[in-house]
C-alpha positions in Angstrom: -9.3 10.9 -4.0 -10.5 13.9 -1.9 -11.9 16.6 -4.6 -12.3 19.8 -3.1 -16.2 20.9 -3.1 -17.2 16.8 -2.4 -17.6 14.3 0.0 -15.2 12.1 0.9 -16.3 8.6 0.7 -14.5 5.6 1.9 -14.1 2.9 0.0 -13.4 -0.7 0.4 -11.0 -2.3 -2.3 -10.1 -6.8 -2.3 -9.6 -8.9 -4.9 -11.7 -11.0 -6.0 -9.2 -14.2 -6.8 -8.2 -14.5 -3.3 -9.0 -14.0 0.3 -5.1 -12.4 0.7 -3.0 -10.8 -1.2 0.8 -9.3 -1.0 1.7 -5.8 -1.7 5.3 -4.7 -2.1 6.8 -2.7 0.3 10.1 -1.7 2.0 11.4 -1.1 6.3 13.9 -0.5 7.8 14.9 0.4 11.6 17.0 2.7 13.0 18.3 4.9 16.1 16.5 8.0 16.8 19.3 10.1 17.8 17.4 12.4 19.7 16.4 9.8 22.3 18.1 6.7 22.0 14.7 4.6 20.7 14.8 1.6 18.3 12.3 2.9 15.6 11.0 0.8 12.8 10.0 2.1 9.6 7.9 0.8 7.0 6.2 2.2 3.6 4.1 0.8 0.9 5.2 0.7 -2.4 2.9 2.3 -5.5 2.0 2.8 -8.9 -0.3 4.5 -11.6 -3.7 2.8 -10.7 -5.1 -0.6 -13.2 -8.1 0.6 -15.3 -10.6 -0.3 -12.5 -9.5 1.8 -10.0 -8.7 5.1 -11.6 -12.1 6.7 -11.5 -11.5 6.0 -7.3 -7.5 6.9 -6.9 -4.7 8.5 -9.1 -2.2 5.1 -7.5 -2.8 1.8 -6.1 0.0 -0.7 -4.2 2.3 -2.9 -5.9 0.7 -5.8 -5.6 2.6 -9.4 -5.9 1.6 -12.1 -7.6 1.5 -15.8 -5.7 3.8 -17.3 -7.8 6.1 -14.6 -6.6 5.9 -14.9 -2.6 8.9 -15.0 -0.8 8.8 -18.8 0.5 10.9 -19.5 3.7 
């Protein structure tokens, strides 16, 4: 979280549990009508931040527990 009069430091965030994870998320495509172009859109989904993370960021991504996957 950028605070104005500090330095922005970038920081570096994994579980622990797991070498991967899945976040939930949301696309879609569509027709740009202004020049005809296929144009695929995609955003992360988020919420308030665990207890862990809120001294780094006000929200974090939905994450997705394994037992939840989409399997196919």
């Amino acid at each position: 979280m950028q605070i104005p009069g500090q330095i922005w430091v970038q920081i570096n965030i994994y579980p622990n549990e797991t070498p991967y994870f899945a976040m939930a998320g949301v696309c879609d495509h569509w027709i740009d009508k202004t020049n005809g172009e296929l144009v695929m859109s995609t955003a992360i989904i988020t919420t308030e931040p665990c207890e862990k993370l809120k001294k780094v960021h006000d929200r974090m991504p939905v994450i997705i527990s394994k037992e939840d996957w989409a399997v196919g």
